[in-house]
Structure formats: C-alpha cells, structure tokens
C-alpha positions in Angstrom: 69.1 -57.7 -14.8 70.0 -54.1 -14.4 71.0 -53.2 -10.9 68.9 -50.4 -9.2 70.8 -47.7 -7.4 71.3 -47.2 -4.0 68.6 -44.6 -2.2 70.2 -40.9 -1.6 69.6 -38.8 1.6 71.0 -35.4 1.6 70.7 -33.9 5.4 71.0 -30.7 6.6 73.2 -30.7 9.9 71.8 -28.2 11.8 68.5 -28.5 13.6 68.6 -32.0 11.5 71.3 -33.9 12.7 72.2 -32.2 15.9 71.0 -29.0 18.3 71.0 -25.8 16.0 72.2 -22.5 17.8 71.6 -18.8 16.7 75.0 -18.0 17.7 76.1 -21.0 15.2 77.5 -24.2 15.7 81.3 -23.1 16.5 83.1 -25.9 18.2 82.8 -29.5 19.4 81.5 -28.2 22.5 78.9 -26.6 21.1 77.8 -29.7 18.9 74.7 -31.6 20.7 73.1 -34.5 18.6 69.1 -34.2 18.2 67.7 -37.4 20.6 67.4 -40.5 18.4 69.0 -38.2 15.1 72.5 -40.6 15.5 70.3 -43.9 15.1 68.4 -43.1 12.5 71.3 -42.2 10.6 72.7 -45.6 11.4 69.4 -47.3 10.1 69.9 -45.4 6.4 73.4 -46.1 6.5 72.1 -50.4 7.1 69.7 -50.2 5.2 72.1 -49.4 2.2 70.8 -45.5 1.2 73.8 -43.1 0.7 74.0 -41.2 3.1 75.1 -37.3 2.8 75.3 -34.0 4.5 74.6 -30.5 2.5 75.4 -27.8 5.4 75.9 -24.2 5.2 79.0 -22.7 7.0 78.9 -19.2 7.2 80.8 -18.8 10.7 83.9 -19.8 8.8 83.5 -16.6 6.5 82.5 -14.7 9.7 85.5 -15.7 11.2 84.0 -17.6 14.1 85.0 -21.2 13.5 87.8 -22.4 11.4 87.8 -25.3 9.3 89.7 -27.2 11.9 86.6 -26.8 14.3 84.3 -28.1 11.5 86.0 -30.9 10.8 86.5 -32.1 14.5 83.3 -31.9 14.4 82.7 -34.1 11.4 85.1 -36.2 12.6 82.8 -36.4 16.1 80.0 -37.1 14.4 81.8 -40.0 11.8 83.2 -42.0 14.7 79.7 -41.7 16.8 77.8 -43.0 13.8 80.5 -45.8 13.2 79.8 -46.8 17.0 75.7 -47.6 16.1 76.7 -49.1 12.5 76.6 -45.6 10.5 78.5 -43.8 8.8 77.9 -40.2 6.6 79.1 -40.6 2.5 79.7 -37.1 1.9 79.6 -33.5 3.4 79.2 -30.9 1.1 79.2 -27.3 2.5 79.2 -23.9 2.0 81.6 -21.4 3.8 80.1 -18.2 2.2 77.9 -15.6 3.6 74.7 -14.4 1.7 75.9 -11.4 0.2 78.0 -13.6 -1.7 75.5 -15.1 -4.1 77.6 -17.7 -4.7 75.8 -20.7 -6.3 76.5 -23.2 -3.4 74.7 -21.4 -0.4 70.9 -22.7 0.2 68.7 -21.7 -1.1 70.8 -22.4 -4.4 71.0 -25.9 -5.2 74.8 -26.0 -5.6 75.7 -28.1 -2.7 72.7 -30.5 -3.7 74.2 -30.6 -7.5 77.4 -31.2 -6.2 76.3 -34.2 -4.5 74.4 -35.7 -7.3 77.8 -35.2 -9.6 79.7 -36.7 -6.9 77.9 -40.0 -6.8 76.3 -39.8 -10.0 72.9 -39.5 -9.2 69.9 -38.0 -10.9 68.9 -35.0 -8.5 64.9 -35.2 -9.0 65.5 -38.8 -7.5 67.3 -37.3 -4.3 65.3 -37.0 -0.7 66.6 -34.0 1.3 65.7 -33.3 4.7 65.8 -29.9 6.2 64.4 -27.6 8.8 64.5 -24.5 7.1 63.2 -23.0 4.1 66.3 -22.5 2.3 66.6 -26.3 2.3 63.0 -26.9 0.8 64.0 -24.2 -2.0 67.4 -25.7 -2.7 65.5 -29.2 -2.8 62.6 -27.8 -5.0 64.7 -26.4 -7.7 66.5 -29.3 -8.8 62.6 -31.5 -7.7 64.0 -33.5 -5.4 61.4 -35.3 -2.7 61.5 -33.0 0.3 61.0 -33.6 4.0 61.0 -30.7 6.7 61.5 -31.8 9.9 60.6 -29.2 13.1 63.5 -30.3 15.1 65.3 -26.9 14.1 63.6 -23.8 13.4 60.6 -23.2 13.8 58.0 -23.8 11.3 56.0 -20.7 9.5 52.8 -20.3 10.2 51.7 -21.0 6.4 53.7 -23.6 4.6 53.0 -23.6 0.6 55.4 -26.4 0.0 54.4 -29.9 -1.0 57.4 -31.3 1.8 56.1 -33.8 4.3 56.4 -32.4 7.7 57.8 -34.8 10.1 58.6 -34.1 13.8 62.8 -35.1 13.8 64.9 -37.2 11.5 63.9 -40.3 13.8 59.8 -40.2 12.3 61.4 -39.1 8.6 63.3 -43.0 8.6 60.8 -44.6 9.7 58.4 -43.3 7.1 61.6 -44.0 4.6 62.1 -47.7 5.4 58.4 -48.2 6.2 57.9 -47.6 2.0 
C-alpha cells in the first residue's frame, strides 16, 4: 500500500502569521501574532501537514533589520508554536528588493520552488496562504491551491483570482481540516 504524502502549507508571515507593518517588521518588538494565527498553526502542525513559511525580506537589503533580528524572530515564533504543540518545517525567504528581479522575490515563485525541492513535493499540490497579491501570483504560476486571507492588506476592490478568501489563517484551517 503506497503511503500518501504529508499535506504542504506554505504561509506568508506578514499579515498571515503575525501584525504586518508599512514600516516592516524590524525587530522582536515589533513582531505581534494575528489573534488565533499561533493555534491554527499548531492544529496543521497535529494534524500532520508540513508546515512552511515563504516571506519576503527586503528590510535586510534596505538595511533596516539584520539577519540576527529575523531570526530572533523566527526563533520567537518556533518556541511559541512548540508551547501550543506546533512547530514551522521551513522558512524560505527573500532578502532582495524589487529592482533586483531576482527569481526568489514574490511574485516569482522561487521561494515556493524552493520549498517543493526541499521536501520533495509536487508544487501544483501545494496550498499557500497569503494576503497579498504577490503571494496569489507566486502561488498561481507554479498552480498551487491558493487562499488569501484579509488579515494583512487590504483586499482590491476587484479580485480576478480563483483564491478562496477567508478572514485570517484561523477560518483558512478550519476549512483545511474540515475537508
């Protein structure tokens, strides 16, 4: 009997996981977890789905953060999810700013790819959630399942994007482990 593989979540962090900022997300003080975003975490994390992070970074290229701050903050956000049973499987992120058309930067689906390769996983069978449409277009162009939460940015006024729109993370895993 062939063994079927473990579901795949890729999250954005910002305005997903935790308080987005226009100013950026620079420090541990500045990190605020979304109500209820921890918990549902936990639940995909129990529930056996891997469960991964796909963030861009451009405040380390700015020169506004370092990658010490982003990893305390990782780090913060590892051993809070370990507290309620969680835990994150991978961060993948991107430092660059856009001018650098690098292939890693959302839109582009670098980060996305990467994750696939990294747990070998076919990226059309991939669920991303995002708040943004730079996460909808990374998640479109590899044809992954796509849900855009309105925790984060605002939503445009017209959305021509087949993503389910879901109020936070919380209402995107209970439709996930409802199925």
């Amino acid at each position: 009997m062939m063994q079927q593989k473990k579901p795949l979540i890729v999250l954005d962090r910002d305005g997903v996981i935790n308080k987005d900022s226009a100013d950026y997300i620079k420090s541990l003080q500045e990190w605020h977890p979304i109500p209820g975003s921890l918990e549902a975490v936990a639940k995909l994390s129990q529930a056996g789905w891997i469960v991964t992070i796909a963030t861009n970074q451009s405040a380390l290229s700015r020169g506004i953060t370092t990658l010490a701050d982003v990893a305390e903050i990782h780090s913060h956000l590892q051993s809070q999810l370990l507290k309620l049973g969680g835990k994150i499987d991978a961060i993948a992120l991107c430092p660059h700013l856009p001018e650098h058309a690098c292939q890693c930067r959302k839109p582009k689906p670098g980060l996305l790819l990467q994750l696939a390769e990294t747990f070998t996983y076919p990226p059309g069978a991939m669920i991303v959630v995002g708040d943004a449409l730079r996460d909808m277009e990374a998640a479109k162009a590899i044809g992954a399942k796509r849900y855009w939460v309105q925790s984060g940015k605002p939503l445009p006024e017209q959305i021509s994007d087949e993503a389910v729109i879901a109020k936070n993370l919380a209402d995107v895993v209970s439709l996930l482990l409802r199925r």
